[in-house]
py3Dmol code that shows the C-alpha trace and the ligand (Angstrom):
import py3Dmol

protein = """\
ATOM      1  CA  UNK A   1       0.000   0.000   0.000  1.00  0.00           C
ATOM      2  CA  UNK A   2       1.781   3.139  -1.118  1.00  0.00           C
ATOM      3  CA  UNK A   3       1.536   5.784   1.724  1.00  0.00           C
ATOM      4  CA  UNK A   4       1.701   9.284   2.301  1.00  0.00           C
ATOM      5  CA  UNK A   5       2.976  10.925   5.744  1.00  0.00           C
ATOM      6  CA  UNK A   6       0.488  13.843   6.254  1.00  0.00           C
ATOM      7  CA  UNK A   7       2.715  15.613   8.812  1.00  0.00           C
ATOM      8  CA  UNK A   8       6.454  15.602   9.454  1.00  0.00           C
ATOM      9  CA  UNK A   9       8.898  18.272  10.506  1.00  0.00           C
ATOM     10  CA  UNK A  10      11.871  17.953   8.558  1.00  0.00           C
ATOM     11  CA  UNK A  11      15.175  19.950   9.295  1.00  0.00           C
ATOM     12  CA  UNK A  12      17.972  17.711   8.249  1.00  0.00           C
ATOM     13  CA  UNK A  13      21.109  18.314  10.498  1.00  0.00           C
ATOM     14  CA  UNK A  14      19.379  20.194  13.287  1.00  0.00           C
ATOM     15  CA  UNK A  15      20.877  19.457  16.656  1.00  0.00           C
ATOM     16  CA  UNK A  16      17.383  18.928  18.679  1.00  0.00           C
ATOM     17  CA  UNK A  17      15.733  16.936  15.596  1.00  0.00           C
ATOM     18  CA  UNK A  18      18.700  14.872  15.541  1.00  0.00           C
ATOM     19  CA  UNK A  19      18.248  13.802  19.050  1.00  0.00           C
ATOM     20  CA  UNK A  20      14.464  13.364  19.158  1.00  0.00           C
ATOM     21  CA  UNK A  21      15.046  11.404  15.772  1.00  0.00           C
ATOM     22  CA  UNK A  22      17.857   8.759  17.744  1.00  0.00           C
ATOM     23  CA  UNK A  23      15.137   8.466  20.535  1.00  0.00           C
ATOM     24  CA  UNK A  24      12.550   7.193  18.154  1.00  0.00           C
ATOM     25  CA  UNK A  25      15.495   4.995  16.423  1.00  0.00           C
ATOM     26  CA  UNK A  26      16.506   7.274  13.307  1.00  0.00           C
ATOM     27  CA  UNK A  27      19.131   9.099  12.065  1.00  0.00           C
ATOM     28  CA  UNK A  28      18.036  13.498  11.266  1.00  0.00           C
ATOM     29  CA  UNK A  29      19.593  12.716   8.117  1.00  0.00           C
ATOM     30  CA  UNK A  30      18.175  12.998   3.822  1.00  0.00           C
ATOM     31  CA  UNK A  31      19.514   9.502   3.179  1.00  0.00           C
ATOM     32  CA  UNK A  32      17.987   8.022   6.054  1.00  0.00           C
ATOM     33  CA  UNK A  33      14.891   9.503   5.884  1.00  0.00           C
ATOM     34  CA  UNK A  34      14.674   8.709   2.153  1.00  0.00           C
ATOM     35  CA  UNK A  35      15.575   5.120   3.488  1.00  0.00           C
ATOM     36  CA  UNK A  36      13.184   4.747   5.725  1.00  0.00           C
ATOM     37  CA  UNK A  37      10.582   5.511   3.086  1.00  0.00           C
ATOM     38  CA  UNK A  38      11.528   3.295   0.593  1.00  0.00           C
ATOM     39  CA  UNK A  39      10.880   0.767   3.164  1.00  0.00           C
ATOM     40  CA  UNK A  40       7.551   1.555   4.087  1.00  0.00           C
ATOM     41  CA  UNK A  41       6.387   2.492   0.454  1.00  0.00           C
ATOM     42  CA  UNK A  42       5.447   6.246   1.675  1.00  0.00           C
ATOM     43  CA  UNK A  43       5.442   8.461  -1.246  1.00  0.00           C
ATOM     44  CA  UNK A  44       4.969  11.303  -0.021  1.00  0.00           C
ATOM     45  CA  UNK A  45       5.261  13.939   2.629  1.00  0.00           C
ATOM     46  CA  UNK A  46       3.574  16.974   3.956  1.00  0.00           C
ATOM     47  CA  UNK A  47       5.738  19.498   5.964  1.00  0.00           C
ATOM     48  CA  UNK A  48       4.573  21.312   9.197  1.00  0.00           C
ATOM     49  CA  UNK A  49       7.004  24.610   8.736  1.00  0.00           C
ATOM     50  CA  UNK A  50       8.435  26.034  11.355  1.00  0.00           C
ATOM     51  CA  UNK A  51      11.673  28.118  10.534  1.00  0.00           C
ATOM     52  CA  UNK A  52      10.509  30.723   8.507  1.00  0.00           C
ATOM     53  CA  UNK A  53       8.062  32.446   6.030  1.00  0.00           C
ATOM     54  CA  UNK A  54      10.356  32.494   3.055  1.00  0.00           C
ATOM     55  CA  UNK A  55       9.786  30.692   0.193  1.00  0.00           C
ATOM     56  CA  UNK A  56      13.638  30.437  -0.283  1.00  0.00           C
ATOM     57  CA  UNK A  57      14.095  28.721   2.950  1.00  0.00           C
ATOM     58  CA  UNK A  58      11.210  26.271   2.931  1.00  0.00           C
ATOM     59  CA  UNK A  59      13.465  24.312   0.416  1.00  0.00           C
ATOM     60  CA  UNK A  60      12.600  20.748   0.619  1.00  0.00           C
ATOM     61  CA  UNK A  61      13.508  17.455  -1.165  1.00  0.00           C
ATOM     62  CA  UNK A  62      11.168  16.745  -4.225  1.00  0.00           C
ATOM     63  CA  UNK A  63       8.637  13.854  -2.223  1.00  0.00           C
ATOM     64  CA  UNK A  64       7.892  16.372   0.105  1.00  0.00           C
ATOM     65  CA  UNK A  65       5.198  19.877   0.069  1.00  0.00           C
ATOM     66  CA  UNK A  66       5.096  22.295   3.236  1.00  0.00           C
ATOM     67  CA  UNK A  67       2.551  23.887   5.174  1.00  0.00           C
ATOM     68  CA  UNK A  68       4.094  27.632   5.538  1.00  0.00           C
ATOM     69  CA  UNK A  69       3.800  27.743   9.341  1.00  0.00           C
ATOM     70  CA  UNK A  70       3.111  30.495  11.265  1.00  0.00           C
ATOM     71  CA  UNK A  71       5.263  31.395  14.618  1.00  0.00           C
ATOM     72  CA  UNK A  72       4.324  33.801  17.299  1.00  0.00           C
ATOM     73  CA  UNK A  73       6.397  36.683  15.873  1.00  0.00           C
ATOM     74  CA  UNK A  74       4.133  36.062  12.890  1.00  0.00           C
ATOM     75  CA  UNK A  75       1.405  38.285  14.597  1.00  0.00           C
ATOM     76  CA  UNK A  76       3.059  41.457  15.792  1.00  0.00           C
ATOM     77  CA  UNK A  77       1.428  44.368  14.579  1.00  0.00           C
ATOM     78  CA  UNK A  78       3.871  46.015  12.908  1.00  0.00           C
ATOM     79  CA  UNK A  79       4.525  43.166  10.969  1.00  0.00           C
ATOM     80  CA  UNK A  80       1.263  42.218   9.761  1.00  0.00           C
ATOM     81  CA  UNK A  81       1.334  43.250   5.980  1.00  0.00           C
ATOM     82  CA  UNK A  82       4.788  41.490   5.733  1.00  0.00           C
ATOM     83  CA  UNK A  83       3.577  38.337   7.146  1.00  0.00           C
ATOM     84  CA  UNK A  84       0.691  38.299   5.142  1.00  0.00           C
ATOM     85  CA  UNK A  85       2.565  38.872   2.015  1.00  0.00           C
ATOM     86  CA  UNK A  86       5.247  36.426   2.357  1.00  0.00           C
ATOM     87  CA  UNK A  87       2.622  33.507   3.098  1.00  0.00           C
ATOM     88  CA  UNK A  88       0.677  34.393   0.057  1.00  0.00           C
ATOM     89  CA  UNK A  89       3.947  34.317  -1.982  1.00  0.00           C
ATOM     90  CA  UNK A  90       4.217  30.724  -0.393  1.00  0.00           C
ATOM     91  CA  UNK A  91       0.620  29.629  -1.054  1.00  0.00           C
ATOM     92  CA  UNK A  92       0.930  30.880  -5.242  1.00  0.00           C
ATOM     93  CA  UNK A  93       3.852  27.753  -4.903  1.00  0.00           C
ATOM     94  CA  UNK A  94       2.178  24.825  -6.327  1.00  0.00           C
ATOM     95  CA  UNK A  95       4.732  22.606  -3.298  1.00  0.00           C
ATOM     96  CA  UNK A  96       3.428  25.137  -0.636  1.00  0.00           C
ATOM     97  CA  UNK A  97      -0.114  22.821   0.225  1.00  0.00           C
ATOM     98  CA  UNK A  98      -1.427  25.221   2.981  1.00  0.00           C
ATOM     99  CA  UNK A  99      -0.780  27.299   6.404  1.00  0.00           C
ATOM    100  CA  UNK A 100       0.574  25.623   9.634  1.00  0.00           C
ATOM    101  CA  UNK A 101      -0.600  27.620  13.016  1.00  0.00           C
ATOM    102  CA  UNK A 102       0.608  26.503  16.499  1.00  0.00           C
ATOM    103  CA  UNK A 103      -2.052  27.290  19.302  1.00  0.00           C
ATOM    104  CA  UNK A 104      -0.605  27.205  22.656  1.00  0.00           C
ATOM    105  CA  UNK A 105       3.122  27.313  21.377  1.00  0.00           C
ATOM    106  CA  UNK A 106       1.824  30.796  19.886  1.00  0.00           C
ATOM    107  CA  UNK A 107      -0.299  32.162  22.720  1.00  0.00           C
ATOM    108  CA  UNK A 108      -3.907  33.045  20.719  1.00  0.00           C
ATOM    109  CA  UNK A 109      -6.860  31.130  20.481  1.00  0.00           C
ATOM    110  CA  UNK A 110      -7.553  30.113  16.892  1.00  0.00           C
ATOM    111  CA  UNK A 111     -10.724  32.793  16.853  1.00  0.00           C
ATOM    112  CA  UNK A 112      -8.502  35.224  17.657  1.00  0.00           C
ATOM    113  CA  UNK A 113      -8.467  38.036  15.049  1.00  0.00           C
ATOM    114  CA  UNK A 114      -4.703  38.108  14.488  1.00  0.00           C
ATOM    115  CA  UNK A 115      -5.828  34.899  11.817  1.00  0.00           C
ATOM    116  CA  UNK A 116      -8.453  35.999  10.319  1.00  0.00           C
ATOM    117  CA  UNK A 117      -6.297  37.379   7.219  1.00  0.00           C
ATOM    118  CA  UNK A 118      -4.464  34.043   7.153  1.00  0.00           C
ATOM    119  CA  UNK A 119      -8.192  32.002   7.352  1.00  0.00           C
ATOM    120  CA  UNK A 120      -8.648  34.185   3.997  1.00  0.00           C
ATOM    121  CA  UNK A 121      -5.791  33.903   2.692  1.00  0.00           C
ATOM    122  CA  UNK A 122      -5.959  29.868   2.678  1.00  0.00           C
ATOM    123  CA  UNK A 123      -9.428  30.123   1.474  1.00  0.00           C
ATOM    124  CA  UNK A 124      -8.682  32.110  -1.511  1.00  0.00           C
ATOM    125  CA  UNK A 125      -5.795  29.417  -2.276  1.00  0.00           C
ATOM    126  CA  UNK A 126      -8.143  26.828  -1.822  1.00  0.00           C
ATOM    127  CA  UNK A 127      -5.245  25.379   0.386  1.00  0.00           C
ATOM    128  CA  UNK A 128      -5.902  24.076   4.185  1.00  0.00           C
ATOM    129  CA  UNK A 129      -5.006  25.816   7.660  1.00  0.00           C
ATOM    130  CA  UNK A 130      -3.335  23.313   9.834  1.00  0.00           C
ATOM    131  CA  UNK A 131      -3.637  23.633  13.276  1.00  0.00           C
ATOM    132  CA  UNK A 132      -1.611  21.608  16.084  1.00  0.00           C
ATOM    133  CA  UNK A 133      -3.960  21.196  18.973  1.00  0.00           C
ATOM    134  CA  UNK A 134      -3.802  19.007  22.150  1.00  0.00           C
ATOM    135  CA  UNK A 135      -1.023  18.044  23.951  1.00  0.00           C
ATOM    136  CA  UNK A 136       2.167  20.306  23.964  1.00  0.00           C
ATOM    137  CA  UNK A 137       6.056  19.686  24.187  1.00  0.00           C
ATOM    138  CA  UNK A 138       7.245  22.128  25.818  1.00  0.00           C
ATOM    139  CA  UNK A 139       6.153  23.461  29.328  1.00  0.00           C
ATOM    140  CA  UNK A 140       5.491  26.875  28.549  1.00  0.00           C
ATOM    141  CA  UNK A 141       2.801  26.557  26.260  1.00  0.00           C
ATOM    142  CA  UNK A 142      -0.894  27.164  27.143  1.00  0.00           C
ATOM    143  CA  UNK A 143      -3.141  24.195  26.651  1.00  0.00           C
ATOM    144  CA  UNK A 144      -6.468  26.566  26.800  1.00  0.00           C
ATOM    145  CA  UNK A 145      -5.043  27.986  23.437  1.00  0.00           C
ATOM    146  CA  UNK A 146      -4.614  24.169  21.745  1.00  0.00           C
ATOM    147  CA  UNK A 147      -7.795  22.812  23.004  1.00  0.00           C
ATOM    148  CA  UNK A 148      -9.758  22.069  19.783  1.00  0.00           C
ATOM    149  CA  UNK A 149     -13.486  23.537  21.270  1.00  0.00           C
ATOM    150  CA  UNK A 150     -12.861  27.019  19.338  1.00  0.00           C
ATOM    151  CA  UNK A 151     -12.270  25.282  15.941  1.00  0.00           C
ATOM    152  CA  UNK A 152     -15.775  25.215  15.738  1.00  0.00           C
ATOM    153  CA  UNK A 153     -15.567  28.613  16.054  1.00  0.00           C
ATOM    154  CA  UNK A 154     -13.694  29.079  12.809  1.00  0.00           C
ATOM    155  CA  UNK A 155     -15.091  26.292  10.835  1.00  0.00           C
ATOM    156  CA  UNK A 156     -18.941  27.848  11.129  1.00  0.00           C
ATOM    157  CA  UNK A 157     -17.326  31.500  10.705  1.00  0.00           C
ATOM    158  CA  UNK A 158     -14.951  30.498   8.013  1.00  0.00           C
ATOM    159  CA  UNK A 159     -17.189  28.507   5.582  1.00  0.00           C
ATOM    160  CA  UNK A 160     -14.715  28.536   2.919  1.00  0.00           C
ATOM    161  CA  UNK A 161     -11.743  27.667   4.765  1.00  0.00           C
ATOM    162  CA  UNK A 162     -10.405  24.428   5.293  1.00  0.00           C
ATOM    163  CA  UNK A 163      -8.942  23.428   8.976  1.00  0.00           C
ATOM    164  CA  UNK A 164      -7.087  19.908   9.165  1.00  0.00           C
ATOM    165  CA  UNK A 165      -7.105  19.729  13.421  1.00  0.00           C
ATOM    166  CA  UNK A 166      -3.637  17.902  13.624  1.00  0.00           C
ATOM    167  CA  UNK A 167      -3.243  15.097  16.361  1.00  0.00           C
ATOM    168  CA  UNK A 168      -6.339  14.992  16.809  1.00  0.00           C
ATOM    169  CA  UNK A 169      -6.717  17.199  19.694  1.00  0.00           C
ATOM    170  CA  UNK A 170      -5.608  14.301  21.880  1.00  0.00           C
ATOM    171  CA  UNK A 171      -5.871  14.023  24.709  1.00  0.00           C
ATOM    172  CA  UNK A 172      -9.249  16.075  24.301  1.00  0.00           C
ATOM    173  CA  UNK A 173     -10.416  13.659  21.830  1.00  0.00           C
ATOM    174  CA  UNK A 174     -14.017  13.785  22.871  1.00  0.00           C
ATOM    175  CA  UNK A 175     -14.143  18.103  22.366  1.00  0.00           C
ATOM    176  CA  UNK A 176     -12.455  17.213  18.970  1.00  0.00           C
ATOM    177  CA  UNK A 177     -14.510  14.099  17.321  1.00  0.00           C
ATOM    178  CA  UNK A 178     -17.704  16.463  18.134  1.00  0.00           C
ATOM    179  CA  UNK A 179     -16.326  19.344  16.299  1.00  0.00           C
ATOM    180  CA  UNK A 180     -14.636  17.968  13.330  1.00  0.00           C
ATOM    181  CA  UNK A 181     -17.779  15.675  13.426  1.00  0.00           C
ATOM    182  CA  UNK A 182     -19.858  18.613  13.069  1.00  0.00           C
ATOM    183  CA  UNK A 183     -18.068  20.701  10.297  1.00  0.00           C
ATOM    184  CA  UNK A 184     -17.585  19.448   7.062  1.00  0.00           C
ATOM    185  CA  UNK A 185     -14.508  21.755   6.138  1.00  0.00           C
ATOM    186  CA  UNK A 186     -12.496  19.983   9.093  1.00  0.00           C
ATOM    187  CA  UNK A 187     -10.305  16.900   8.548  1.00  0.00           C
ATOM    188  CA  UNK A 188      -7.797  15.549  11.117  1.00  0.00           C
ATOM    189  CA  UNK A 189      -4.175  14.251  11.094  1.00  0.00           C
ATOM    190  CA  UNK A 190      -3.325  10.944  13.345  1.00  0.00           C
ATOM    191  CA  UNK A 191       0.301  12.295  13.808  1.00  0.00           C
ATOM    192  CA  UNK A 192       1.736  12.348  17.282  1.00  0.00           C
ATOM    193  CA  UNK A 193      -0.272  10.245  19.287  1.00  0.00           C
ATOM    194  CA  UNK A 194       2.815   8.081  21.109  1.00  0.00           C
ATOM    195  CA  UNK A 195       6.058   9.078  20.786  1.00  0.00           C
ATOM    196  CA  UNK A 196      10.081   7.257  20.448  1.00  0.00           C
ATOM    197  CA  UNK A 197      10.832   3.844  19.518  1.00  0.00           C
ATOM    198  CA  UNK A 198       7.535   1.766  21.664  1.00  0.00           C
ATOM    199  CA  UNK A 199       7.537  -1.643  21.539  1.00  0.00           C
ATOM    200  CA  UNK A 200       3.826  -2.337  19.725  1.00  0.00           C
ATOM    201  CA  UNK A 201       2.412  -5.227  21.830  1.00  0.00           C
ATOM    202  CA  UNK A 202       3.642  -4.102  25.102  1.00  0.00           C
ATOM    203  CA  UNK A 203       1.996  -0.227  23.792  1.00  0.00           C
ATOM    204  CA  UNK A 204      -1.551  -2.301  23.228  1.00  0.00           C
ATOM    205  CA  UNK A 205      -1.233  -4.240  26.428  1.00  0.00           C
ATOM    206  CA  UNK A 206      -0.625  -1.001  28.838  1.00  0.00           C
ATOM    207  CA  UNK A 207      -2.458   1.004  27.177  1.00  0.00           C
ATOM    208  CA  UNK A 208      -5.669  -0.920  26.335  1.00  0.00           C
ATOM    209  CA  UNK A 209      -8.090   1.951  27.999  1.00  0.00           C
ATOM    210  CA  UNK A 210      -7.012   4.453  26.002  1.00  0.00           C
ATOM    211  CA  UNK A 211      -6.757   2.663  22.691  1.00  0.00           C
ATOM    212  CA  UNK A 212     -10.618   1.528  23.480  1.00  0.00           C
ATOM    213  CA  UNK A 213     -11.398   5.564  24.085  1.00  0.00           C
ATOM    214  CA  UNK A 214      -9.214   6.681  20.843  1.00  0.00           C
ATOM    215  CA  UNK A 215     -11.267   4.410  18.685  1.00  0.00           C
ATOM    216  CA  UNK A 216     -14.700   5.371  20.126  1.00  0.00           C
ATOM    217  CA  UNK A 217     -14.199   9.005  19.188  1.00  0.00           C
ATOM    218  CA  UNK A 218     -12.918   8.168  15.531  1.00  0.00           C
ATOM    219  CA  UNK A 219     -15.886   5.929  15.267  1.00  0.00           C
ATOM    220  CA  UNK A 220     -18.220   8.257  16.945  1.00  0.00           C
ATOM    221  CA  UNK A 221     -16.670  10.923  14.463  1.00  0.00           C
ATOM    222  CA  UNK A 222     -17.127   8.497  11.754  1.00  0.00           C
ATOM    223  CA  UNK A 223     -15.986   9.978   7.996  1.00  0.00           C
ATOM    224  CA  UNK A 224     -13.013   7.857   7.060  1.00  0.00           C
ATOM    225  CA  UNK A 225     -12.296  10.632   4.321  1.00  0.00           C
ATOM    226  CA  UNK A 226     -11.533  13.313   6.297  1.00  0.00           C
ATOM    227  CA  UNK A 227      -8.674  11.331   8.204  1.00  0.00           C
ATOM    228  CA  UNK A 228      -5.413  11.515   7.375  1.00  0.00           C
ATOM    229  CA  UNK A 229      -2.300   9.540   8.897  1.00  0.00           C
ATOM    230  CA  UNK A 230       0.764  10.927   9.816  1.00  0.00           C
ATOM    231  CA  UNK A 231       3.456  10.468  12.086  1.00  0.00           C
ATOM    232  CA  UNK A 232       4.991  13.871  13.314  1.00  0.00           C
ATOM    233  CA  UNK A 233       8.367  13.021  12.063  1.00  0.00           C
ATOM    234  CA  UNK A 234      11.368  12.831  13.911  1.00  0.00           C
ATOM    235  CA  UNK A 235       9.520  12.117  17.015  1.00  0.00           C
ATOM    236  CA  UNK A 236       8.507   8.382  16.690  1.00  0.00           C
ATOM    237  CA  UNK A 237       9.757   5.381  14.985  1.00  0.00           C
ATOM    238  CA  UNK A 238       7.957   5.144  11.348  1.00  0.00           C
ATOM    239  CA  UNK A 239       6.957   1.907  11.251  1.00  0.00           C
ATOM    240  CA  UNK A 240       5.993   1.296  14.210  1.00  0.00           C
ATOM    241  CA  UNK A 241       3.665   4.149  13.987  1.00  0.00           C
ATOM    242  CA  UNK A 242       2.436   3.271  10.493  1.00  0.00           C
ATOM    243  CA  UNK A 243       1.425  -0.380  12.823  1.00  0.00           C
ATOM    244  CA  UNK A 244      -0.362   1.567  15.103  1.00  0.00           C
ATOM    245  CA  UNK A 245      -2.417   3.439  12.888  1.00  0.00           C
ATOM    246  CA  UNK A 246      -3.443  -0.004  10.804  1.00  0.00           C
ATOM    247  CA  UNK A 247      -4.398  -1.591  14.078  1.00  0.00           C
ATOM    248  CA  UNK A 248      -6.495   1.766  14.982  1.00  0.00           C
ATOM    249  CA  UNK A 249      -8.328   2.176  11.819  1.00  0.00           C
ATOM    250  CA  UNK A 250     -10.517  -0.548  10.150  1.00  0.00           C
ATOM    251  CA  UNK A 251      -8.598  -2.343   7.296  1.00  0.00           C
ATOM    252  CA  UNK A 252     -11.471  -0.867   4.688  1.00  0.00           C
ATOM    253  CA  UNK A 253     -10.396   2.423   5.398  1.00  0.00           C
ATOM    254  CA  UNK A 254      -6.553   2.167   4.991  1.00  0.00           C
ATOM    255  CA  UNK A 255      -6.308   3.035   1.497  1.00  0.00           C
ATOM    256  CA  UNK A 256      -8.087   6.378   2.281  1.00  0.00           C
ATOM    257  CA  UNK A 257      -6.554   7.193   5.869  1.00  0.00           C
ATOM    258  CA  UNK A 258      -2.999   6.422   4.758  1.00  0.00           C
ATOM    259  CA  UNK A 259      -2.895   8.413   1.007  1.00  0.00           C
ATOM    260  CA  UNK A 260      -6.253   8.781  -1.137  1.00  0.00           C
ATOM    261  CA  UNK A 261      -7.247  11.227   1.864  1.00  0.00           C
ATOM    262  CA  UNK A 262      -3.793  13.340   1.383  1.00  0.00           C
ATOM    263  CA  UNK A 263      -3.939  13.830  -1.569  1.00  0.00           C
ATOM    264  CA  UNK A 264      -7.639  15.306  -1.674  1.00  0.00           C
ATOM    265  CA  UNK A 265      -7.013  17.235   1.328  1.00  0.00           C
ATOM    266  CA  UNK A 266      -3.915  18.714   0.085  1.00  0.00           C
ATOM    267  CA  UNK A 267      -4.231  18.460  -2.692  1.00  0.00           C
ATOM    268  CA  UNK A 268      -1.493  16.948  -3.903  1.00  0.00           C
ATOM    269  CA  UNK A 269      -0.319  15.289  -7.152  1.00  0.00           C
ATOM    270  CA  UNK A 270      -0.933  11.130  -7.576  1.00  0.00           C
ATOM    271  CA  UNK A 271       2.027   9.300  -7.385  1.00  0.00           C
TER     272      UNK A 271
END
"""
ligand_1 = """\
1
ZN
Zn 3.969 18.327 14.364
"""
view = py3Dmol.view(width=600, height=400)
view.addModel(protein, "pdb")
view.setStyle({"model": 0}, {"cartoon": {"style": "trace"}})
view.addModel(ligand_1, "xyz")
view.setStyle({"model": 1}, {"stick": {}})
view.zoomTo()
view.show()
């Protein structure tokens, strides 16, 4: 089954990666990445940016498009017409497949008005707005601002815009299967659910509660099409995750979940 990864991070080299990448058992490096997708038949990758809003330096190997993403020093408002510029130079690029925002890294909720141009912006592309919600990494973001509740919000005053709620708001998966469930022009990613190099069985075993609770809410939510997998690149071990996701979603879905969904959502080209 050919595969696409719907959300990775991708800076080759980069101390940090580097070391989240040898905790999930890979190497930060092109050749291993490209290795490691030759051997799992995945054709194709969408990058969550996160260095910067210029097109020259969202550079990326030729299996792979980019959500521009959008840091906090994206919304100072000084800097507003810049910002909005450069990600509309991004979105004319046919490899540039939408906007990536970061609510509760960037401290706004997504209704907040500093988005609004951006919500436009994607609309007018007809290109998605990404948005991590959930859990965070680091202990100085806000979890009120990535809660997914307010992405109904955006959806109902957005019409035209298309939101992909990555990770599925977990752990809030109950707020997030009832809004994505609710709004047509939302779609979710699977990416970043566990983290490192887990052993599978022993993962299914401990963790049998919450596999039984992350499979109620993507069966209460229930629209196979709007799901996409992903992985959240370099923080987990590929194929193990690719595993998990199989075992989580039922086998008539897979072709969908892990690329016909991608490349609809994204819109991206069949390989
Ligand atoms: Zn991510």
């Amino acid at each position: 089954m050919k595969i696409i990864d719907a959300h990775i991070h991708c800076c080759f080299d980069f101390e940090p990666f580097s070391e989240t990448a040898a905790f999930a058992g890979h190497k930060n490096t092109k050749e291993h990445i490209e290795k490691v997708f030759a051997e799992n038949n995945i054709v194709h990758a969408v990058v969550m940016g996160n260095i910067s809003v210029e097109p020259s330096e969202n550079k990326y190997p030729k299996n792979m498009s980019y959500c521009v993403g959008l840091d906090s020093n994206c919304f100072e408002k000084d800097k507003k017409e810049y910002f909005i510029n450069k990600v509309e130079e991004n979105l004319k690029l046919r490899e540039c497949v939408g906007i990536k925002i970061y609510p509760g890294y960037c401290q706004y909720y997504v209704n907040d008005e500093v988005y609004a141009p951006f919500y436009e912006l994607a609309a007018k592309y007809n290109k998605p707005v990404a948005i991590h919600t959930g859990a965070l990494s680091r202990p100085d973001g806000k979890l009120k601002y990535s809660h997914p509740i307010r992405i109904d919000d955006i959806a109902v005053d957005f019409p035209k815009t298309r939101f992909v709620m990555c990770h599925f708001g977990n752990p809030f998966l109950q707020e997030a299967a009832a809004v994505a469930e609710k709004n047509s022009n939302v779609s979710i990613d699977l990416s970043g659910l566990i983290e490192g190099n887990f052993d599978l069985e022993d993962y299914f075993k401990k963790n049998k509660y919450y596999i039984n609770v992350l499979k109620c809410w993507i069966n209460y939510f229930g629209d196979y099409k709007r799901i996409m997998y992903g992985s959240d690149w370099p923080i987990v071990n590929i194929k193990k995750y690719i595993e998990f996701i199989k075992r989580i979603i039922p086998e008539k879905y897979h072709e969908y979940v892990f690329y016909k969904n991608a490349v609809e959502i994204y819109g991206l080209e069949e390989k």
